[in-house]
C-alpha positions as CSV (number, residue, x, y, z in Angstrom):
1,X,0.0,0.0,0.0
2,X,1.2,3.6,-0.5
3,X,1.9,6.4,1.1
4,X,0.2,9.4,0.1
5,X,1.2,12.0,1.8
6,X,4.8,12.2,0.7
7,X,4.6,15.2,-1.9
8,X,2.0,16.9,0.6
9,X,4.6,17.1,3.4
10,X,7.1,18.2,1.1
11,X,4.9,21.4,-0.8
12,X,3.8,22.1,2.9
13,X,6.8,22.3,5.6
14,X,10.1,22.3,2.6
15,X,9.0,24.2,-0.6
16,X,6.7,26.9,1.1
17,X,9.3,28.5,2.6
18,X,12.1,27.8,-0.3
19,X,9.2,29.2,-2.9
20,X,10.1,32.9,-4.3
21,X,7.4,35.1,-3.7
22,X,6.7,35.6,-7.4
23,X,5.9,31.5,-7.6
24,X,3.1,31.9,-4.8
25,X,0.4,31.2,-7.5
26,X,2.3,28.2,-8.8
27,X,2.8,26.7,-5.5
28,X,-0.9,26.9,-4.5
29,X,-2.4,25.4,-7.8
30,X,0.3,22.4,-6.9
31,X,-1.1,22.5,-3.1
32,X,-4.5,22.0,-5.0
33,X,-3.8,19.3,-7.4
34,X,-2.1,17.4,-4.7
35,X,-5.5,17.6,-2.6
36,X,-7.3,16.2,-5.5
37,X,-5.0,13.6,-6.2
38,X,-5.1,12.2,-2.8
39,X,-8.6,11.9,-2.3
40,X,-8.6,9.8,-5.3
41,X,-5.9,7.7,-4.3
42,X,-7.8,7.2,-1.0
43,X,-10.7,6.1,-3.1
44,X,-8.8,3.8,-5.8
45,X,-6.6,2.5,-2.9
46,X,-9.9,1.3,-0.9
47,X,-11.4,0.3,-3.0
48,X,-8.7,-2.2,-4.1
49,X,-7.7,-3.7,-0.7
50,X,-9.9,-7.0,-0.1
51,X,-8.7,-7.4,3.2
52,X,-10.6,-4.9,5.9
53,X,-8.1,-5.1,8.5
54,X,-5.6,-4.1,5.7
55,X,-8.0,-0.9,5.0
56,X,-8.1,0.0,8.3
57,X,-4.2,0.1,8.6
58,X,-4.3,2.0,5.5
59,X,-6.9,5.1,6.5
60,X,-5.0,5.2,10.2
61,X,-2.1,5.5,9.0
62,X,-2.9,7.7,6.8
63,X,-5.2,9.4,9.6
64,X,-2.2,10.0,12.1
65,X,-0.5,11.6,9.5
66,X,-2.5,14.0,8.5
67,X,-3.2,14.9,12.2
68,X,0.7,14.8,13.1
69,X,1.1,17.6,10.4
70,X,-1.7,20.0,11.5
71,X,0.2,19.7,15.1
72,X,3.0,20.6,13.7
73,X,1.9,23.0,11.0
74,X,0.8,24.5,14.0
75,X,3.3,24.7,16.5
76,X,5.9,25.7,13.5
77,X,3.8,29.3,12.7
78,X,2.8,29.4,16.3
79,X,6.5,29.5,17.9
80,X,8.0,31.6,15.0
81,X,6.3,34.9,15.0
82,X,8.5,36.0,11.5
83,X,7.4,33.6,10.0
84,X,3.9,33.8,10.4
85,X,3.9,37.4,9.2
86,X,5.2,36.4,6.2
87,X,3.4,33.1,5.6
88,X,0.3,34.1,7.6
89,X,-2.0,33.4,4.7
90,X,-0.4,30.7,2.9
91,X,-0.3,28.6,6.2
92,X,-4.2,29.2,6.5
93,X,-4.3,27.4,2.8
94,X,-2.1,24.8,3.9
95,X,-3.9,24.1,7.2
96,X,-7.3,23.9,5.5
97,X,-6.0,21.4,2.9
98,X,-5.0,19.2,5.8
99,X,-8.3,19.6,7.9
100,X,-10.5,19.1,4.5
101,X,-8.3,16.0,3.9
102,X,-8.5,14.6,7.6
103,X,-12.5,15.3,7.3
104,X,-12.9,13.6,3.9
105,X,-11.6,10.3,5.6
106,X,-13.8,10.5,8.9
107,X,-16.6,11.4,6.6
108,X,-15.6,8.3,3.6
109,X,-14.0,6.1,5.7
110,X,-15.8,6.4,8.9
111,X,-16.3,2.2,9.4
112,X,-12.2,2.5,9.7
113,X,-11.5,6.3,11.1
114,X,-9.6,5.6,14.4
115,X,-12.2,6.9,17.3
116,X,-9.5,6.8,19.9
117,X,-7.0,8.7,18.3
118,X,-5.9,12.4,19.4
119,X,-7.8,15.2,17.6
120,X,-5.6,17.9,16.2
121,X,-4.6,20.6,18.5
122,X,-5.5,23.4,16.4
123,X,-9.0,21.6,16.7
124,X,-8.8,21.3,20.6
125,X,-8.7,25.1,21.0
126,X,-11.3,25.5,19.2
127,X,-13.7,23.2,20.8
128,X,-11.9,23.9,24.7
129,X,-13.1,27.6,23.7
130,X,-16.4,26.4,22.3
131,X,-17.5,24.6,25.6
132,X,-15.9,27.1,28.1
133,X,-18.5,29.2,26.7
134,X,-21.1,26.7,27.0
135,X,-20.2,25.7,30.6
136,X,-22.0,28.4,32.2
137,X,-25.2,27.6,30.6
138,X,-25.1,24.0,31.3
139,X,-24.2,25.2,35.3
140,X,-27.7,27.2,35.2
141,X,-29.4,24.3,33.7
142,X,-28.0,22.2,36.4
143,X,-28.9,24.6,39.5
144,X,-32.6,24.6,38.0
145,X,-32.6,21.1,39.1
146,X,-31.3,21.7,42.9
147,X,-28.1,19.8,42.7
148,X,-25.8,20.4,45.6
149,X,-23.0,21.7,44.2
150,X,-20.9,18.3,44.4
151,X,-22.7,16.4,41.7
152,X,-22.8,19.4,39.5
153,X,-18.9,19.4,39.8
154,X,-18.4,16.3,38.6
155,X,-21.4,16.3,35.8
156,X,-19.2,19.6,34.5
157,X,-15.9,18.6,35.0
158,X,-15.2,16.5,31.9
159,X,-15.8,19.8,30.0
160,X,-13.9,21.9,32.3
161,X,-10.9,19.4,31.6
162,X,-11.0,20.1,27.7
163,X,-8.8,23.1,28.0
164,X,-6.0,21.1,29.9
165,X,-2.5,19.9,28.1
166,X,-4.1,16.5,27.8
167,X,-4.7,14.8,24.5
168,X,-8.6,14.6,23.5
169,X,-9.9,12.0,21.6
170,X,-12.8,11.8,19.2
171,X,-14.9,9.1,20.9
172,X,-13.9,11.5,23.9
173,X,-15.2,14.6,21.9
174,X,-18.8,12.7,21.0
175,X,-19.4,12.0,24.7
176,X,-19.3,15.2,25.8
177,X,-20.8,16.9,22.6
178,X,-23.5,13.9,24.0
179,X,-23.5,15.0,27.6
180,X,-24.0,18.7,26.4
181,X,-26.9,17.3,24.4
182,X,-28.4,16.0,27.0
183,X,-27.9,18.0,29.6
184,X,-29.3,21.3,27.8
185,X,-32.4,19.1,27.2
186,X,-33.1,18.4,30.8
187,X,-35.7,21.5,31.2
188,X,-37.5,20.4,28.2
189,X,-38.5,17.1,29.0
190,X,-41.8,15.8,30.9
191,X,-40.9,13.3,33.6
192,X,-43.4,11.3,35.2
193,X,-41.1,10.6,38.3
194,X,-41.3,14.2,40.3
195,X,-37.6,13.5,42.0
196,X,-35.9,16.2,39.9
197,X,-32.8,14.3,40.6
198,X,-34.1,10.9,39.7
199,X,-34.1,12.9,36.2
200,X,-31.0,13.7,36.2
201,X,-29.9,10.2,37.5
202,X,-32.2,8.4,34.5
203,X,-30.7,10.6,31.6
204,X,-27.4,9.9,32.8
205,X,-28.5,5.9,33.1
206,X,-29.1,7.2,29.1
207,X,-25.7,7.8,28.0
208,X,-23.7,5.6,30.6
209,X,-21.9,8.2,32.6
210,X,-20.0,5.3,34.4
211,X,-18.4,7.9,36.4
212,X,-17.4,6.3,39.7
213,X,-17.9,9.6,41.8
214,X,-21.4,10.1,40.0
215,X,-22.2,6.5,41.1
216,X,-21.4,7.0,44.7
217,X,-24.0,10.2,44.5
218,X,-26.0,8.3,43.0
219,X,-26.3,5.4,45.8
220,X,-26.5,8.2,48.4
221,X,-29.6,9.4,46.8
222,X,-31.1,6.0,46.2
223,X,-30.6,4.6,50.0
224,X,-31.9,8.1,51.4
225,X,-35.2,7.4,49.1
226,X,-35.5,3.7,50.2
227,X,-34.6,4.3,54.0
228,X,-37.4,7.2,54.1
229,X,-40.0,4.1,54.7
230,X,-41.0,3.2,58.1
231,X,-40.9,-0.9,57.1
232,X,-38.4,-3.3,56.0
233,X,-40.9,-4.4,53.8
234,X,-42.1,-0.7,53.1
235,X,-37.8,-0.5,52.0
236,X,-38.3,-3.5,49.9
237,X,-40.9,-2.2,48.3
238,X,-39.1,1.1,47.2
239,X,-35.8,-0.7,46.1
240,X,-38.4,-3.3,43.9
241,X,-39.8,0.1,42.4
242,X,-36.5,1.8,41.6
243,X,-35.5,-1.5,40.6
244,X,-38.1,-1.3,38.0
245,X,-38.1,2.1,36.7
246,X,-34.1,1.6,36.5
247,X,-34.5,-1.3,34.1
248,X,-36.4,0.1,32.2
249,X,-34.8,3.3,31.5
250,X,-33.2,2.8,27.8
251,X,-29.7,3.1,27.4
252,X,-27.7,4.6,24.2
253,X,-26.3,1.7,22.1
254,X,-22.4,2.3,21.9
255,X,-22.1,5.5,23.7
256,X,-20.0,5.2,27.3
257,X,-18.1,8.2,29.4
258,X,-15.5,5.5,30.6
259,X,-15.0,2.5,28.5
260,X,-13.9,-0.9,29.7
261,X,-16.2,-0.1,32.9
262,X,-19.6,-1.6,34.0
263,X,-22.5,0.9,32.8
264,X,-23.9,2.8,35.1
265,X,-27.3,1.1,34.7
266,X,-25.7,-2.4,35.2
267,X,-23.8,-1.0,38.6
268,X,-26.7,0.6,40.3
269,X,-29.4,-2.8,39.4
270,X,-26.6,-4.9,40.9
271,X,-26.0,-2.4,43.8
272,X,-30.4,-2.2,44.5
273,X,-30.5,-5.8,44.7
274,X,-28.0,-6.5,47.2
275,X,-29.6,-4.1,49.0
276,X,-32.9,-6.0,48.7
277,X,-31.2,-9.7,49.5
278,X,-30.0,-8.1,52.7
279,X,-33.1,-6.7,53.9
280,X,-34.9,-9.6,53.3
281,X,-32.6,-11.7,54.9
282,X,-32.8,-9.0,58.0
283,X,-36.6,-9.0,57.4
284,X,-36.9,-12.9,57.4
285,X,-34.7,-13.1,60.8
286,X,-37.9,-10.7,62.2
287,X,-40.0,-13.3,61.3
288,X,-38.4,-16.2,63.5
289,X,-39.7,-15.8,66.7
290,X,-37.6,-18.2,69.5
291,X,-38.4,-21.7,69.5
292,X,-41.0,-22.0,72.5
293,X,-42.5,-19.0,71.2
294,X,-43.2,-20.1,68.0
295,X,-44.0,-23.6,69.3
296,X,-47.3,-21.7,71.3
297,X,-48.1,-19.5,68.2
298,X,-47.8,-22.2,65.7
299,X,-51.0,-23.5,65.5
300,X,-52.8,-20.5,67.0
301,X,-55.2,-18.4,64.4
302,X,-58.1,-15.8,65.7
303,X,-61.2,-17.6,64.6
304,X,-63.5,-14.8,62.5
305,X,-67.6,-15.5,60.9
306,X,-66.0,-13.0,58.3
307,X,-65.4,-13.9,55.3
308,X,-62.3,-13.2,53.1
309,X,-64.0,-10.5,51.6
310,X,-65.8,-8.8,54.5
311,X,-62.1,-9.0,56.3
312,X,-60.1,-7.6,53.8
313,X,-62.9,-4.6,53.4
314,X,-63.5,-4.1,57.2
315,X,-59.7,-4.1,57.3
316,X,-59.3,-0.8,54.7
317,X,-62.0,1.0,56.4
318,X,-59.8,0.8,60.1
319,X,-57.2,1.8,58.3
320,X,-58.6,4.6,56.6
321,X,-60.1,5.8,59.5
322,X,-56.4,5.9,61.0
323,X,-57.9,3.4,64.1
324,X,-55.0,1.0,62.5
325,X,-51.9,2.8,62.4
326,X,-49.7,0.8,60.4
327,X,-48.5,2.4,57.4
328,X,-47.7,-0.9,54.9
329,X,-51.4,-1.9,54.5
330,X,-49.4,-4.9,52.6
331,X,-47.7,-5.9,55.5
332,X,-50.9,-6.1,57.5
333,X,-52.8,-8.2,55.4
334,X,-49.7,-10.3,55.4
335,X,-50.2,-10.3,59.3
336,X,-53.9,-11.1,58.6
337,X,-53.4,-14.2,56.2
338,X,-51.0,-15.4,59.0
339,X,-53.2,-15.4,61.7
340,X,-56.6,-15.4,61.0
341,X,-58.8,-18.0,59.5
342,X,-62.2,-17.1,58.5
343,X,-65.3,-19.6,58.7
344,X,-64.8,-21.0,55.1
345,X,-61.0,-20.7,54.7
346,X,-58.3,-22.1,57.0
347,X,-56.0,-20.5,55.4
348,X,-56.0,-17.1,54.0
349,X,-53.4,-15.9,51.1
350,X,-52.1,-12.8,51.7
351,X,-52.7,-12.2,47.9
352,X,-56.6,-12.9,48.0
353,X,-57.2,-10.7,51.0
354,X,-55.5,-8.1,48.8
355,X,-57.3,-8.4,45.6
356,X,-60.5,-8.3,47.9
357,X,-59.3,-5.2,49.7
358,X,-59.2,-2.9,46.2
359,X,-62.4,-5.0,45.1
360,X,-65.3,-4.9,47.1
361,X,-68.8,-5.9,46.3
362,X,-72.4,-5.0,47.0
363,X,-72.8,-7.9,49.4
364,X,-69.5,-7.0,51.3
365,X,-70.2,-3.4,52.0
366,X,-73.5,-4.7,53.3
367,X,-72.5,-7.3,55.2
368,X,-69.9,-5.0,56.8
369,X,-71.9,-2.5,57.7
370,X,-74.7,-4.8,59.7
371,X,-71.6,-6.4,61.6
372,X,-70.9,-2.4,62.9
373,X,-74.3,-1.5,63.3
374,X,-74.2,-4.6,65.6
375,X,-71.1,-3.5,67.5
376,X,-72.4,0.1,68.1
377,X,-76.0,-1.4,69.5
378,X,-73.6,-3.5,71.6
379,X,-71.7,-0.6,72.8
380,X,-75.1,1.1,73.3
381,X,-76.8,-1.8,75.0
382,X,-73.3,-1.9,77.3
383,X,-73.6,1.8,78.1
């Protein structure tokens, strides 16, 4: 395969500066056929290489080339102040022909354009410039959202870090061109989920900002949500929930802020149900009452003319009326099923006394309501 850039490098950084000024015109109609000629040789050169991998070598090469000479087309007319007066606007020419060639490959030849390379400097100041002016705006849209000013630190500092000495990448430059996207479409978007951090937390689930600071903010928000509930099972119940919604957030195919990591989404489900196996495990170890305890309160139940229906129903209406105070009205029919038997079932599932307790019937109501009008002529009769 050959290499193309020979002749290139040789109009550019050896005969600019040997040309006489009279052969200017000359020198740029060369600078232009060589341009052409390149891109066809690209072309022809593809084109005629069966083997992909030996493509791929081909445009990377060719790739780092080009982008070694804009750094050093660059740092040349930067660091010689002389010569830049004089060559000011035949190094513009020269540094577009190298930037149109570099973007005719990552255009044509983007199944083989190296992601993970460096992008030019020249380039890097621009975009480092670009974003610092964009920073500011992303910070407002940021404090809309009441983030403490931690997790806005790090969601801003991988474009903060763009105008430091260290190389950028293109893959690099997509993410946060990705993250600005996103970021500036926060206050656009209709969440169902009122948690205006949960929103932030979902988009960033989005685009797999496997950042491991953002993930410890993230499990700080998650266990201070789950730990507001007064039950273990209440806690379960929350961490099943953001279980759910987590799973089901999408995530962009291909896009990551950290490759080689675990995606954010994958971290926090495996994070939510550890937490779950050990609070059940705590909330199973509730359950097991000492042996000669549970050997008196195994076979004892609370015998009820009720039946499934009219307990589940009278059930909502005490707690309701706040004369049960329990919070988890799960949890209590769970007590229920465990305890009571009614006169046609021995045992009661937990799941039947719930269906009956969000659908009640004619009958039920009625029958309820004659078993309270009974108790208050009781209490009256008593009184």
């Amino acid at each position: 395969m050959n290499y193309e850039l020979e002749t290139l490098y040789s109009l550019i950084f050896i005969e600019l500066e040997m040309s006489d000024p009279d052969a200017i015109d000359q020198w740029e109609s060369k600078l232009k056929q060589e341009f052409d000629r390149i891109k066809r040789a690209f072309i022809n050169t593809v084109f005629g290489i069966g083997s992909e991998q030996k493509i791929e070598r081909y445009i990377q090469q060719h790739q780092a080339e080009l982008t070694r000479m804009l750094d050093e087309l660059t740092r040349s007319y930067s660091a010689d102040r002389a010569k830049r007066q004089v060559f000011q606007v035949l190094f513009y020419k020269a540094h577009k022909i190298i930037e149109e060639l570099l973007d005719f490959v990552e255009k044509h030849f983007s199944r083989y354009f190296n992601v993970d390379a460096k992008i030019p400097d020249s380039y890097k100041e621009i975009v480092a410039k670009d974003f610092r002016k964009k920073v500011r705006r992303m910070e407002k849209v940021l404090e809309s959202f009441e983030l403490d000013q931690k997790v806005q630190a790090i969601l801003l500092a991988p474009s903060r870090r763009i105008s430091t000495k260290r190389p950028l990448t293109y893959r690099e430059l997509m993410y946060l061109k990705t993250l600005q996207e996103q970021l500036f479409e926060l206050p656009n978007v209709e969440w169902p989920e009122q948690d205006k951090r949960m929103h932030i937390l979902l988009t960033m689930i989005y685009i797999n900002f496997n950042s491991y600071k953002f993930f410890a903010c993230c499990v700080a928000h998650l266990t201070s949500m789950y730990q507001n509930e007064d039950t273990l099972v209440g806690q379960i119940d929350k961490l099943a929930w953001l279980s759910k919604l987590i799973n089901q957030t999408q995530q962009k195919p291909g896009v990551a802020y950290k490759l080689g990591r675990d995606s954010l989404k994958s971290s926090l489900l495996q994070w939510i149900h550890e937490e779950m196996a050990f609070l059940e495990k705590r909330h199973q170890l509730t359950l097991n009452l000492p042996i000669n305890k549970a050997e008196e309160l195994s076979d004892f139940k609370l015998n009820t003319s009720l039946s499934v229906a009219q307990l589940a129903y009278l059930t909502r209406i005490l707690l309701e009326e706040k004369i049960l105070l329990n919070s988890n009205q799960r949890e209590v029919l769970k007590f229920l099923a465990r305890f009571v038997r009614t006169k046609k079932a021995e045992n009661v599932s937990a799941e039947s006394l719930r269906t009956r307790y969000y659908n009640v019937d004619t009958s039920t109501k009625e029958a309820v309501k004659d078993s309270i009008i009974r108790l208050l002529n009781n209490v009256r009769k008593v009184t």
